[in-house]
N, C-alpha and C positions, 0 to 999 in steps of 0.2 A: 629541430630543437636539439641543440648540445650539451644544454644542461639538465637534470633531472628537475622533475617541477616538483614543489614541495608541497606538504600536506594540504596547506591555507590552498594553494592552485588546485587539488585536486578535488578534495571535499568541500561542501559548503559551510557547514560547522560540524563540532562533535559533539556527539550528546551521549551523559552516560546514565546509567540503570542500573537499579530504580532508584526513580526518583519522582518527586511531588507532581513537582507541573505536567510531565504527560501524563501520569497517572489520574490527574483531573480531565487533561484532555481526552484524554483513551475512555473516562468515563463518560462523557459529553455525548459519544457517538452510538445516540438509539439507533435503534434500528439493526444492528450490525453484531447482531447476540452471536450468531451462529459464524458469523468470518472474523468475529475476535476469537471464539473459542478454538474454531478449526488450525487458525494462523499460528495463536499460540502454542495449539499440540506440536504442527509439524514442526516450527520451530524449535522447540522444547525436544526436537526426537532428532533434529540436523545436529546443533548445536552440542547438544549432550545426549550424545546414544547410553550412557551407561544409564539415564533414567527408566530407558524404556526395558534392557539388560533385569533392570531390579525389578521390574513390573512381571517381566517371565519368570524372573526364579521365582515370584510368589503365584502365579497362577495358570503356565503355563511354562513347564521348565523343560518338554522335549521339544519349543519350537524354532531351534535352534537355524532348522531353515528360513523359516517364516520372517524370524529376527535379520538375518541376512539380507533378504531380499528389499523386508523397505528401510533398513541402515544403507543399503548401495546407492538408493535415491539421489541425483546430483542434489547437490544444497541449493537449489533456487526456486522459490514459488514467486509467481505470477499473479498479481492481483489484475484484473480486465474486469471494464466496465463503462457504465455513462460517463458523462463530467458532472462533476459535483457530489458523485455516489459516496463520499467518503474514503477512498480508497489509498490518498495519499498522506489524510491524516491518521489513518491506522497503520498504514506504513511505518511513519512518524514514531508512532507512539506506544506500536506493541512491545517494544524491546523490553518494556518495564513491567507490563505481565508475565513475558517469558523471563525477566528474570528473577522476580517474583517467586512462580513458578518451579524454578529450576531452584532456586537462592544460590544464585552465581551472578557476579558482576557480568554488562554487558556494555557495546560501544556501539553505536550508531553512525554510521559513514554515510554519508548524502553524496553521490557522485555530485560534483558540481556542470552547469550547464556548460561553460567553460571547455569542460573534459573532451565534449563532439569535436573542439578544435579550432580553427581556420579554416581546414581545407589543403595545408600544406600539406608534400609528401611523406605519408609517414606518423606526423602528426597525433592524428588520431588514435594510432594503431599505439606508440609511445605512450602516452598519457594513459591510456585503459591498461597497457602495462604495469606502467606506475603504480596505476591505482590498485589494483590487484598484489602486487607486490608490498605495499604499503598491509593488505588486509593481510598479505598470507605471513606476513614478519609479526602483527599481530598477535595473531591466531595463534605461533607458533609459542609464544611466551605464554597461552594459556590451556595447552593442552597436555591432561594430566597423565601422570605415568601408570595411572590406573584405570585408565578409560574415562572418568570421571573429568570434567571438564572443569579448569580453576575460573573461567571466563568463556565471553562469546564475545565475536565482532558480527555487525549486521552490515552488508553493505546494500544500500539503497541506490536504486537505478531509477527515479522517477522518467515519465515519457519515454518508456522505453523503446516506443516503435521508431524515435528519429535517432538511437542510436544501433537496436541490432533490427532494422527493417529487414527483410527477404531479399537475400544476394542470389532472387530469381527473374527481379525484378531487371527489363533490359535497360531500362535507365540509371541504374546505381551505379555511382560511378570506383572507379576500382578502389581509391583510399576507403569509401565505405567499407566495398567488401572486406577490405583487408583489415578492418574496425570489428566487425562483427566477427570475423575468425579471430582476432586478440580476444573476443569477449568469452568466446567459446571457451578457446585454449584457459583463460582464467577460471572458468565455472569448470572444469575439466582437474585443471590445479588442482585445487579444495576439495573435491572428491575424490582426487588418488591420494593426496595429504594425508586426508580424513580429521582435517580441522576441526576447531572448535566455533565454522564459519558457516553463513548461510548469505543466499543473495536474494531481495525482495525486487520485483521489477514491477514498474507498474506501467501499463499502458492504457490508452482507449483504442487502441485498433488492434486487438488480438491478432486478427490476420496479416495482418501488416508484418507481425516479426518473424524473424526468419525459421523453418520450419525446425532446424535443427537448434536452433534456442528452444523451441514450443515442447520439442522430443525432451530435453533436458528436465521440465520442469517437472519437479518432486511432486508439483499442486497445482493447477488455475482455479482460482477463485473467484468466481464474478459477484460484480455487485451490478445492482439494477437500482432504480428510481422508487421511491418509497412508497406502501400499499398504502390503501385508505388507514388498515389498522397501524401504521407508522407514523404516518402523516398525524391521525389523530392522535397517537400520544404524545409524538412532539409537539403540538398544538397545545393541548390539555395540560402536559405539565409547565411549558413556558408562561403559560395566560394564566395560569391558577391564580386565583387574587384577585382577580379585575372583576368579577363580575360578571362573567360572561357563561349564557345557561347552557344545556346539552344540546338546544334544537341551535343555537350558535353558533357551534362551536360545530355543528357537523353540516353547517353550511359553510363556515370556513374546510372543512375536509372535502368536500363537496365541489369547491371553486378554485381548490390548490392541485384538483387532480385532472385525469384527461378529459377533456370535453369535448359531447359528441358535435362531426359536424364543423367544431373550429380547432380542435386539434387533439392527435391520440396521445399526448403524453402530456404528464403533471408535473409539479414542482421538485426539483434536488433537494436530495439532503442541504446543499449549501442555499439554494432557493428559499429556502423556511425560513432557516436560522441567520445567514449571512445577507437576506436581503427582505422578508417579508415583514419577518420581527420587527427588525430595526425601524423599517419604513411605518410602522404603525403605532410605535413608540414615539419618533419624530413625528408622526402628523397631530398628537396632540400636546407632547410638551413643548413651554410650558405651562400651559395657560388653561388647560383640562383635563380631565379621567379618558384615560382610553373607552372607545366605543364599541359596544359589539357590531353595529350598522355601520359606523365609517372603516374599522378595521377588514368587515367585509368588501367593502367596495373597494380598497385599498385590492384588496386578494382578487378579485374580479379583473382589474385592471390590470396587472401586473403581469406582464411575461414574462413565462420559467423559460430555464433557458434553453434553448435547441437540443436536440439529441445531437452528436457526433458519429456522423455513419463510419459503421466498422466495414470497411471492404476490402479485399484480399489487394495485395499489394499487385501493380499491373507488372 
């Protein structure tokens, strides 16, 4: 590549915050009380250390070291988990809590899938350049002269394991390696900076990415597949209205979760909402009321979708 690739090549779109629509989305995602709230803190403490700054002078003003040690944190959390756990659209959509939060504009970067490359030499390692260089020009227009951050850029790494996989692996071929050392060197950037940047990666194969990305990360935060008490409220509050009683309704909890004997795991977050709902909606309109008996049987029959095994990278 000769020329530099421009924003449109390197992101997928930009999203800024806050703003309405994730803020609807971000509230969509039961289940996930404890990895909005956590995402947001850490984010809120990368982005803008002078929040946390204010938090010590008021209740803790000798922890001067304390304050140190998790400000030095490199800027990048990890979210790891199933598929379907949620984990991409909180990605998505925290920016607008955290800025919220913070009350500071913020900018959502999606590396684009694009960005992994061809495979030419070099390639890759260029592009995750770019793209870093695009965040750190950013960042640099919004960080204040008083600690205090005027903004934040978030850059998103979805499927992160096919772009910083384990360069221990003997089959990775060199342009990888030399992909995952640019990504390094970039999260490495922002934390000698001390931008007003943080970086979100999301994978399903924890083990899969390379150890010294895993060392970097400020946070991992796993998400797993939904308990009965999840399942049941996203149940309960989409269905409310129809009619459908308590013994129902935890027979639908009942047949959306693991079953013994035909299999140890239950339905996704995206399982429920992206594929159960809808299918129970469509099997009666238009031409009748939803059922609590056919909606059942609909959930009986229906396969959640496989777990994704996490295995260390060979």
């Amino acid at each position: 590549m000769n020329t530099k690739p421009s924003i449109d090549e390197l992101f997928e779109r930009r999203q800024s915050f806050p703003d309405f629509e994730p803020q609807a989305r971000l509230a969509r995602l039961v289940g996930l009380d404890d990895q909005k709230s956590r995402l947001a803190k850490i984010l809120g403490l990368l982005v803008n250390p002078a929040g946390l700054e204010k938090w010590a002078r008021r209740y803790h003003q000798d922890a001067g070291q304390l304050l140190d040690a998790v400000l030095r944190r490199p800027p990048l959390v990890v979210l790891a988990g199933d598929v379907g756990s949620g984990k991409t659209e909180l990605a998505e959509t925290i920016g607008d809590a955290v800025a919220r939060q913070e009350n500071i504009d913020i900018t959502l970067f999606p590396l684009s899938l694009s960005t992994r490359g061809q495979g030419r030499v070099g390639e890759m390692t260029q592009l995750l350049s770019a793209a870093f260089d695009v965040t750190v020009e950013e960042a640099r227009k919004l960080k204040g002269a008083s600690g205090r951050s005027r903004g934040a850029v978030i850059l998103l790494v979805d499927e992160a394991d096919a772009l910083a996989q384990s360069r221990e692996s003997a089959q990775m071929h060199h342009e990888d390696r030399a992909g995952v050392n640019s990504f390094i060197r970039g999260v490495d950037r922002l934390a000698n900076a001390k931008l007003p940047a943080a970086v979100i990666m999301c994978t399903n194969r924890l083990n899969a990415l390379d150890p010294a990305v895993r060392r970097r990360a400020a946070d991992i935060l796993s998400f797993g597949r939904p308990t009965d008490l999840q399942r049941r409220h996203i149940l309960a509050t989409r269905l409310s209205g129809l009619g459908i009683g308590a013994t129902q309704l935890e027979a639908l909890v009942t047949a959306t979760g693991p079953q013994r004997g035909v299999r140890d795991f239950g339905f996704t977050f995206s399982d429920l909402t992206q594929r159960l709902l809808p299918a129970i909606v469509l099997d009666a309109y238009p031409d009748k009321p939803v059922e609590a008996g056919r909606a059942l049987e609909i959930a009986r029959v229906m396969a959640p979708t496989p777990p994704f095994t996490d295995i260390a990278a060979a």
